[in-house]
C-alpha positions in Angstrom: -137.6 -104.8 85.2 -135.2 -102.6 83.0 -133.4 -105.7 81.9 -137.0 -107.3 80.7 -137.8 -104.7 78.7 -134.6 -104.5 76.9 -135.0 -108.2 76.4 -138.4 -107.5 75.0 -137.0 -105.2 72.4 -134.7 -106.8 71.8 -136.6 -110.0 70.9 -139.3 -108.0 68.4 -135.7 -106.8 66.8 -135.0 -110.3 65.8 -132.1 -110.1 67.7 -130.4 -113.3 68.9 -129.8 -113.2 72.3 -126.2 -114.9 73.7 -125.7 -116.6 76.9 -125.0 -113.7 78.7 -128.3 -111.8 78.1 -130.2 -115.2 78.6 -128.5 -115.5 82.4 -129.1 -111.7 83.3 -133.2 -112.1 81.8 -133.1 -115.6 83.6 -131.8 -113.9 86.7 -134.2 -111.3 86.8 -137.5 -113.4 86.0 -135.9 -115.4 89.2 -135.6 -112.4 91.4 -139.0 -111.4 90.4 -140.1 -115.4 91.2 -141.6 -115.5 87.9 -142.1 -119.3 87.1 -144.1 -119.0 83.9 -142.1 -116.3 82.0 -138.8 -118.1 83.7 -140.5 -121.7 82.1 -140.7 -120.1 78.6 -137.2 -118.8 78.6 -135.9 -122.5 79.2 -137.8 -123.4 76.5 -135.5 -121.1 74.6 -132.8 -122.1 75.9 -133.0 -125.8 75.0 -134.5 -124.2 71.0 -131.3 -122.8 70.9 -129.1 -125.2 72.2 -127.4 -123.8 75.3 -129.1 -126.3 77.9 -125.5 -127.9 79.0 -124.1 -123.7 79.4 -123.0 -123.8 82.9 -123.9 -120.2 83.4 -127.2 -121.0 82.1 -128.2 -124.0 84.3 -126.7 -122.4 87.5 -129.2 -119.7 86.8 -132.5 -122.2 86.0 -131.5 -124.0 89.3 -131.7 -120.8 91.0 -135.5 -120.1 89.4 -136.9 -122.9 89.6 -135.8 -123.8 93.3 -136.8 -119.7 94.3 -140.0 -120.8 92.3 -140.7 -123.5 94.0 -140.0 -126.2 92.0 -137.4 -128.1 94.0 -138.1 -131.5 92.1 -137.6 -129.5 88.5 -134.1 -127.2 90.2 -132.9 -131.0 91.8 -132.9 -132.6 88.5 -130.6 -129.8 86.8 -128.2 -129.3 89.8 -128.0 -133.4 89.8 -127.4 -133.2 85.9 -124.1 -130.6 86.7 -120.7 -132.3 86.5 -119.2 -128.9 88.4 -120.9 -127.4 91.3 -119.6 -124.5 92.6 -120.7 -122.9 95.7 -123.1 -120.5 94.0 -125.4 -123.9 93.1 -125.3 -125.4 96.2 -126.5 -122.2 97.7 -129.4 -121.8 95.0 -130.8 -125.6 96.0 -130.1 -125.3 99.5 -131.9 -122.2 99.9 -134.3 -123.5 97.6 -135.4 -126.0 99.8 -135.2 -124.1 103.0 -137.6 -121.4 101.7 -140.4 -124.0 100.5 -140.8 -125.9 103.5 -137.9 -129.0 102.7 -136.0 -128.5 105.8 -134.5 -132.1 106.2 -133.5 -132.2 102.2 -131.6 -128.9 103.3 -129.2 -129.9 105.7 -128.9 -132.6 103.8 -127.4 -131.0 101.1 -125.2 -128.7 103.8 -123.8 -132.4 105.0 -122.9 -133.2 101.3 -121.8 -129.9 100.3 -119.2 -130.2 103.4 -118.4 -133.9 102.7 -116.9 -132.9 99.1 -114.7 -130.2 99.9 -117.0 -127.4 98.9 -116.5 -124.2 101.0 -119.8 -122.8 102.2 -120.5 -119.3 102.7 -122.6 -116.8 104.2 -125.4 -117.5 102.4 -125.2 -121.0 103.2 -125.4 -120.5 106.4 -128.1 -118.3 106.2 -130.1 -121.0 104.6 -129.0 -123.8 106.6 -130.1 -122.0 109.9 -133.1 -120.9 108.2 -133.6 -125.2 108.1 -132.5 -126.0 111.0 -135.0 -123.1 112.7 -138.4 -124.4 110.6 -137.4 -127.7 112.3 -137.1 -126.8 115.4 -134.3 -128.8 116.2 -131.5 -128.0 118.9 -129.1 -130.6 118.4 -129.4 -129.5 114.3 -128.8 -126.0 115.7 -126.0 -127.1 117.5 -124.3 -128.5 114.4 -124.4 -125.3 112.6 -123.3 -123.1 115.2 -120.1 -125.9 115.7 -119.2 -125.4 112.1 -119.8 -121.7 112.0 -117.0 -121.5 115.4 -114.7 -123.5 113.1 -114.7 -121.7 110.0 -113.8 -118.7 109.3 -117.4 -117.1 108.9 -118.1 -116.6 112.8 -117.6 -112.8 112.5 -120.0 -112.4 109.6 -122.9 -109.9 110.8 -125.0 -111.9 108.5 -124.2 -115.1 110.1 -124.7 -114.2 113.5 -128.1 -113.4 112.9 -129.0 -116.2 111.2 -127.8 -118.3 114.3 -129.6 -115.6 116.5 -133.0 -116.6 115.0 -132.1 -120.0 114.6 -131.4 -120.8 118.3 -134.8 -118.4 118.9 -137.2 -120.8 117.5 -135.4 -124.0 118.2 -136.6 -122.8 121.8 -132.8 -121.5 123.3 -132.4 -118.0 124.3 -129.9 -118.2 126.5 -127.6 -119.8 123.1 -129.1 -117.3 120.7 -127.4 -114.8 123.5 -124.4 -116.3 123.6 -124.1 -116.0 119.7 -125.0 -112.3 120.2 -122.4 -111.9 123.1 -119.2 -113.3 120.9 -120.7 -111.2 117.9 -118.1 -108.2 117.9 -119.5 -105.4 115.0 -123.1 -105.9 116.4 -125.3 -103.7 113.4 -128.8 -102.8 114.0 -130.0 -106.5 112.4 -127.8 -108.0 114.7 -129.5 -106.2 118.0 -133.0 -106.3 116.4 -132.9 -110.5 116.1 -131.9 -110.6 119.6 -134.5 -108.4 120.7 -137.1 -110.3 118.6 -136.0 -113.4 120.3 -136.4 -112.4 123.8 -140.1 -111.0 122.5 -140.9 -114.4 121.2 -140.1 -116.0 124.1 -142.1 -113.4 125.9 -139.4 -112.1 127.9 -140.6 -108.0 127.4 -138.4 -106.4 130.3 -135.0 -108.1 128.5 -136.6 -107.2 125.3 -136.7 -103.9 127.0 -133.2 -103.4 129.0 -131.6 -104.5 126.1 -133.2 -102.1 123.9 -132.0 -99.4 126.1 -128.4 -101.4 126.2 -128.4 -100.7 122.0 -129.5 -96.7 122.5 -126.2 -96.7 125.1 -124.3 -98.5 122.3 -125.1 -95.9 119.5 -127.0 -98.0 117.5 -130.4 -96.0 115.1 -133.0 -98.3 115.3 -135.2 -99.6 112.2 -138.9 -99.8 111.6 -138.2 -103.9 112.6 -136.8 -103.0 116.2 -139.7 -100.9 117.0 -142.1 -103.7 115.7 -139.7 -105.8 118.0 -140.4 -104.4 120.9 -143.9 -103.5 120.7 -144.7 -107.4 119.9 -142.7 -108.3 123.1 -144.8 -106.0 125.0 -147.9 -107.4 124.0 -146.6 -110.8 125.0 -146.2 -109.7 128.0 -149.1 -107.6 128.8 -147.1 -104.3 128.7 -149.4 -101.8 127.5 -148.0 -98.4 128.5 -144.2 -99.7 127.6 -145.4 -100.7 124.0 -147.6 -97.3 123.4 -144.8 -95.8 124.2 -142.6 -97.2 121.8 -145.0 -96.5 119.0 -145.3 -93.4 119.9 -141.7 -92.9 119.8 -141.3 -93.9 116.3 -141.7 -90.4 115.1 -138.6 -89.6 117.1 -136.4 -91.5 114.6 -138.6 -90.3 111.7 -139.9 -94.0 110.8 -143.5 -94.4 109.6 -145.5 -96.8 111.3 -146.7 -99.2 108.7 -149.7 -102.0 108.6 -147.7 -104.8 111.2 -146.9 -102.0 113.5 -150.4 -101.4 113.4 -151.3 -104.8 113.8 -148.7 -104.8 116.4 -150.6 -101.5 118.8 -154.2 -103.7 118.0 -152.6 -107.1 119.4 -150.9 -105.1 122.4 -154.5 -103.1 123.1 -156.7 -106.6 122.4 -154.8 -109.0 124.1 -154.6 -106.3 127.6 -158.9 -106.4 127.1 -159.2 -102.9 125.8 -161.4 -103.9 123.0 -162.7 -100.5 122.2 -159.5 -99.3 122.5 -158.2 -101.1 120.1 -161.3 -100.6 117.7 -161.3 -96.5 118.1 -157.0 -97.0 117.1 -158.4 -98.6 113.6 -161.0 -96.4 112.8 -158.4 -93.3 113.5 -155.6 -95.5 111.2 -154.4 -92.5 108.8 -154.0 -95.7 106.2 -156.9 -98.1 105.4 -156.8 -100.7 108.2 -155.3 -104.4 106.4 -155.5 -108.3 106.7 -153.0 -108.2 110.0 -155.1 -105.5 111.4 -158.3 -106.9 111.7 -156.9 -110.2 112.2 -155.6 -109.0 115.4 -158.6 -107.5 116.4 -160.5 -110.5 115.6 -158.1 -112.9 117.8 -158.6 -110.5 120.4 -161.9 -110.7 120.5 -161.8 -114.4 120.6 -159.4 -114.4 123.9 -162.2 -111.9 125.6 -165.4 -113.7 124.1 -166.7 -110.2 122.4 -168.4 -111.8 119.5 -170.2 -109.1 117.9 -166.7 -106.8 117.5 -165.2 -110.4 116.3 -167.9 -110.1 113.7 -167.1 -107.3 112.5 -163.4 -108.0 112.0 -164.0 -111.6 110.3 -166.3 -109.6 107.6 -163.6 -107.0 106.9 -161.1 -109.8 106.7 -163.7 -112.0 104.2 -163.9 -109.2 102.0 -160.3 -108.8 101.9 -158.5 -112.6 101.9 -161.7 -115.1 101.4 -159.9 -117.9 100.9 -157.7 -117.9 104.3 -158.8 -120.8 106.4 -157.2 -119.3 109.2 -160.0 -116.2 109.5 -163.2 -118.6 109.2 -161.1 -120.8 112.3 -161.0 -118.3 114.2 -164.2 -117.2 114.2 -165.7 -120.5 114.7 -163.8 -120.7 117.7 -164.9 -117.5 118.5 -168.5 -118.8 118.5 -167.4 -122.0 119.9 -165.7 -120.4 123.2 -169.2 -117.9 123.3 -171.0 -121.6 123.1 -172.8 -120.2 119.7 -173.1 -123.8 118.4 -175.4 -122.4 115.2 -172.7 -119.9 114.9 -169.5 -122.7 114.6 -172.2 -124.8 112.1 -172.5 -121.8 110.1 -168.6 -121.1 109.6 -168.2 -124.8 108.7 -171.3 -124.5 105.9 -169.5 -121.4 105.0 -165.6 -123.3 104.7 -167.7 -126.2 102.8 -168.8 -124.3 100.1 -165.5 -122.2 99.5 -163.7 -125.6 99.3 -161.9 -124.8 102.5 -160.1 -127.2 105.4 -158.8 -127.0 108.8 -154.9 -127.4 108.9 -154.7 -130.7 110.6 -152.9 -130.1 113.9 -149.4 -132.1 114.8 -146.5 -131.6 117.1 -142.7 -132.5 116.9 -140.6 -133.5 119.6 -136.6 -134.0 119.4 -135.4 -137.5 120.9 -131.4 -138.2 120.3 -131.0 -135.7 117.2 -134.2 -137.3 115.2 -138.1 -135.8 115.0 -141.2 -137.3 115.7 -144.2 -136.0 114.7 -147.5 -137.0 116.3 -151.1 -136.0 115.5 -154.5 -135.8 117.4 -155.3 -139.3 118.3 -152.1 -141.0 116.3 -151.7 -144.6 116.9 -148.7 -145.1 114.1 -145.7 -145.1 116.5 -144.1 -148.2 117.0 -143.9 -147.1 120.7 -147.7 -146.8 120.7 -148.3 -149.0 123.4 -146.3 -147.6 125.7 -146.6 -143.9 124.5 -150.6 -144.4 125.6 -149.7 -146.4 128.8 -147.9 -143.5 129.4 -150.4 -141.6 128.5 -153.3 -142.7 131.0 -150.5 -142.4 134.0 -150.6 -139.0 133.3 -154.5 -138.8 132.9 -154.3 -140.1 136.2 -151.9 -137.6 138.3 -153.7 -134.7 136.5 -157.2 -135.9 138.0 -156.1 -136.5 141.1 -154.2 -132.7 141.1 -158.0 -131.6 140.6 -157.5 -131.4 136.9 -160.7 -131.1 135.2 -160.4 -130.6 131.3 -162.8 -127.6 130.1 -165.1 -129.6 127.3 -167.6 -127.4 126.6 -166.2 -125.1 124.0 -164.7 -128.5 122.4 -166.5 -130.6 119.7 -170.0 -130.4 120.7 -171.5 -132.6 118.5 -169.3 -135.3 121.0 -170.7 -136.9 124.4 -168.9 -135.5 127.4 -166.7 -139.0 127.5 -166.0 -138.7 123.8 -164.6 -135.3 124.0 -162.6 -136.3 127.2 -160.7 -138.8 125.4 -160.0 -136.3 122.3 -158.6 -133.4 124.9 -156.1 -136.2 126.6 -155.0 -137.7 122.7 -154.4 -134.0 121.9 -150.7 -133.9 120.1 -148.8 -132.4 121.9 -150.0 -134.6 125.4 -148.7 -137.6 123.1 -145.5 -136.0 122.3 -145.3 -135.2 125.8 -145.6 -139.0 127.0 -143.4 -140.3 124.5 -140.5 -137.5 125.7 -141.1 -139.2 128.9 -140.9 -142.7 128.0 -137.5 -142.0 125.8 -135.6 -139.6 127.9 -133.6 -140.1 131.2 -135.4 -138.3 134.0 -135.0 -134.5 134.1 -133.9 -133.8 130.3 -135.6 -131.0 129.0 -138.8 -131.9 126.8 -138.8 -129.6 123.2 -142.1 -130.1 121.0 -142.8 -127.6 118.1 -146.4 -127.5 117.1 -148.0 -126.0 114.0 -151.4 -124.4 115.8 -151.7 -122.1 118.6 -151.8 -124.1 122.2 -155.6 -125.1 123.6 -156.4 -123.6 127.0 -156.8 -127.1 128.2 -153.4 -128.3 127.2 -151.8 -125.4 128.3 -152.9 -125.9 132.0 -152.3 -129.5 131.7 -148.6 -129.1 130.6 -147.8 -126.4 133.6 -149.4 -129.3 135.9 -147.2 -132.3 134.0 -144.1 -129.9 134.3 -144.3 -130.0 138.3 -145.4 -134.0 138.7 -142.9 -135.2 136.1 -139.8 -132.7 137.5 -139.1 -131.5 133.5 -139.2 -128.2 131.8 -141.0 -128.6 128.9 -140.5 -126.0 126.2 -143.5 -125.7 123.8 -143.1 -123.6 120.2 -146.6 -123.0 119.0 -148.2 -121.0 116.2 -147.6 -117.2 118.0 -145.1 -118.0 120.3 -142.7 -119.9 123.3 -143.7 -121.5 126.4 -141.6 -122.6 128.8 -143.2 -125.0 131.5 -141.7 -125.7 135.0 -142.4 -126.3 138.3 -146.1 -125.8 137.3 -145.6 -121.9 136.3 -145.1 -120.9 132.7 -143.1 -118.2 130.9 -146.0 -116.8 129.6 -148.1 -116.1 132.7 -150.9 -117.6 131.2 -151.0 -114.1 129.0 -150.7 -115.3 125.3 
C-alpha cells in the first residue's frame, strides 16, 4: 500500500515513472489482485512504450493470471521470446487458482519438456492441479518427479503433495510423503492431520496429534481447526471440546471457522441447543460459517424452525449465496414442507439465483470423465445404462428401496425412481465397472454433498460388485467396502 501511495505522489508530481517503479506498482496492484487499477497501469505502460520490457510483461502475466484473466496473462506469456521460471510459475499458478486444472499440468509437461527447471512454487501449483482434479495417477506424476529432483526435502513441497494425495482420495500416500519428509514444521504436521480429518479418520487425526506434542512441535490456530473438524467427522464431541478448550493453552484465539468448527461438531452429534446457546455466548458477532453450520445441522436433524432462524441471519449477511437458499429448501424438503421448498425457489427466482448443476468424475487409465444427473452423452452409453439396470436389479433384490419422498415432489413415484438410479455418481459408478478389470478400486469426485439414497446404495454396490469405491464429495471422503463405509454413516 506504501508503494501505491508513493506512486500516487509521485504521478500528481509529474514525475515520469521508469521501469522499475512501473514493476514494483504492477506487483503490488497484483498482490492486492487489483484488476482495474492493474488494467490502467498497462495502459501506461503501452502510452509509454515499455510493453516488450521483459520485467514489465513478467509482472502483467503475473496480474492478470492472479486476476483471473488467464486468456488476457496466456496471450502475453505466449508473446515472450524468454521464459524464465518466474513466468511459468505466474501462468501455471494462474490457472491452478481459477479453476483451469488440466491447462496447468499442461504447462508443468511443457515447462519440463524445454529444459526449464521448476521450483517450489511450481510444485506447489501443480499439486494444487492435480488435487482440484482429483486425479491419482496425475498425483502420482508429480510425486515421481518431485523423488527425482532435487526438491523432495522442501517443507513446502511436501505439503503440497500431503494435500494433494488427500483429496485425490490416498491417505495412506499422502503418509508416505509425510514419513520420508525429514525437517517436519508445524505446516508439514498440520496437512497430515487435516488429511486424516477429511477422510474422517479422528482417532489418527488424534494419535498423531499427540505424536507432534512428543516431537516438540507448537501448534497453530490451523491444527487446532484440524483436529476439531476431524472430530466432528467422526462424531467426537468430548475430544473436539476439548481441543477448543485447549487453545487458550497455547495462547491462540479462537476465530470465526473455529467457531464454525465447535457449531458443526455440537450440530452434527444432535445437540441443537447446544450448539445455538455456543452462538449466542460467541464473544464476536457470530459470521456466514457460523450459521451456516448451524443451518446444515439442522437440516441433518429435521429442526426446521432453528434452520429458520440460521437461513435469515445468513440472508441478511451473503443474499446472493445459492448454497444457503439450497439448503434450506432441502431443509423443508426432508421436513416434507412442500410450500416451504416452493417458496425458496420463488425466492432464488427473483434474486436471479441457480442450483449448481450436480456432476461426478471418475478416473479410468489416467483420463476423467465427468457425468451428470441423467447424461446420455457418453459414447459408452449403451452399455454404461445396461450396466446400470443390472445394478438396479441386485440393489432390489438386497431389499433396497430408494427413499423418494423428500425428492422432487412435483414427480410421480416412477418418475422420481428413475431420477434417484440416473443420479451421477451411480452412472459413474457403472461405467467404472464396465472399464475396469474386476477388483480395481473405483475413484469419483463429485461437486455436491452425497444424497442419503446414494450413499446407502454405494455401501450395498461396494459388497455385490467386490470394489472399494472411494467417493470425494462437497464436505468430505467416503470410502465404501464390503457394504460398510469410512464414515459410519455420520457425515
Amino acid at each position: 500500500m506504501e508503494a501505491l501511495s508513493i506512486f500516487r505522489d509521485m504521478r500528481r508530481s509529474d514525475v515520469k515513472p521508469d521501469c522499475i517503479a512501473l514493476v514494483s506498482v504492477l506487483k503490488a496492484y497484483s498482490d492486492l489482485e487489483e484488476l482495474n487499477q492493474g488494467g490502467c497501469l498497462h495502459s501506461l505502460v503501452i502510452k509509454m512504450g515499455h510493453e516488450f520490457e521483459p520485467d514489465l510483461r513478467i509482472a502483467l502475466t503475473s496480474l492478470y493470471a492472479k486476476c483471473g484473466q488467464v486468456s488476457a496473462a496466456k496471450s502475453l506469456f505466449d508473446q515472450m521470446k524468454v521464459q524464465d521460471v518466474i513466468l511459468w510459475n505466474a501462468m501455471i499458478s494462474g490457472f491452478a487458482k481459477n479453476g483451469h486444472a488440466n491447462e496447468a499440468l499442461e504447462l508443468f509437461t511443457e515447462m519440463i519438456s524445454k529444459s526449464i527447471q521448476p521450483d517450489a512454487v511450481t510444485i506447489q501449483s501443480s499439486a494444487l492441479a492435480s488435487a482440484q482434479l482429483g486425479s491419482l495417477d496425475q498425483a502420482r506424476w508429480v510425486d515421481n518427479y518431485v523423488k527425482n529432483s532435487k526438491l523432495g526435502g522442501d517443507v513446502i513441497v511436501s505439503t503440497a503433495l500431503i494435500d494433494m494425495y488427500v483429496k485425490c482420495g490416498s491417505v495412506e500416500l499422502a503418509r508416505d510423503v509425510f514419513n520420508r519428509t525429514v525437517d517436519k514444521d508445524v505446516v508439514v504436521w498440520t496437512a497430515m492431520i487435516m488429511g486424516y480429518g477429511l477422510h474422517g479418520w479422528g482417532r489418527e487425526a488424534i494419535n498423531l496429534f499427540n505424536e507432534m506434542k512428543d516431537a516438540e512441535v507448537h501448534p497453530n490456530d490451523v491444527t487446532f481447526l484440524a483436529l476439531i473438524t476431524a472430530c466432528s467427522h467422526c462424531g467426537l464431541v468430548e475430544e473436539g471440546w476439548e481441543f477448543f478448550i485447549s487453545m487458550k493453552d497455547y495462547g491462540i484465539e479462537p476465530c470465526q471457522k473455529h467457531y464454525a468448527g465447535v457449531v458443526d461438531l455440537l450440530g452434527r452429534a444432535g445437540y441443537l441447543e447446544k450448539a445455538y446457546n455456543f452462538i449466542m455466548t460467541m464473544p464476536v458477532e457470530p459470521g456466514i460459517s457460523v450459521w451456516g453450520a448451524l443451518l446444515s445441522a439442522c437440516k441433518i436433524h429435521r429442526r426446521v424452525t432453528l434452520g429458520e432462524y440460521a437461513a435469515e441471519k445468513l440472508f441478511s449477511l451473503d443474499p446472493l449465496n445459492t448454497g444457503h437458499y439450497v439448503l434450506l429448501s432441502n431443509l423443508y424438503a426432508s421436513a416434507r414442507m412442500w410450500d416451504g421448498v416452493a417458496k425458496v425457489r420463488v425466492l432464488m427466482k427473483s434474486k436471479g439465483l441457480n442450483k449448481d448443476s450436480g456432476y461426478s468424475m471418475i478416473e479410468i487409465d489416467g483420463k476423467l470423465q465427468a457425468f451428470r444427473i441423467g447424461d446420455k452423452s457418453h459414447p459408452r452409453s449403451d452399455e454404461i445404462y445396461k450396466k446400470l439396470e443390472w445394478l438396479e436389479m441386485r440393489l432390489l433384490e438386497s431389499g433396497f428401496v430408494p427413499d423418494t419422498e423428500s425428492a422432487l415432489h412435483d414427480l410421480d413415484k416412477e418418475d422420481k425412481e428413475v431420477t434417484l438410479c440416473n443420479h451421477s455418481e451411480r452412472l459413474a459408478i457403472a461405467y467404472g465397472l464396465i472399464s475396469t478389470c474386476p477388483g480395481t478400486t473405483l475413484r469419483i469426485t463429485k461437486n455436491l454433498r452425497a444424497c442419503v439414497n446414494c450413499h446407502l446404495a454405494t455401501k450395498l454396490i461396494s459388497k455385490f460388485v467386490s470394489r472399494e469405491i472411494v467417493v470425494r464429495d462437497a464436505n468430505r471422503f467416503h470410502h465404501f467396502k464390503d457394504g460398510t463405509c469410512s464414515c459410519g454413516d455420520y457425515w
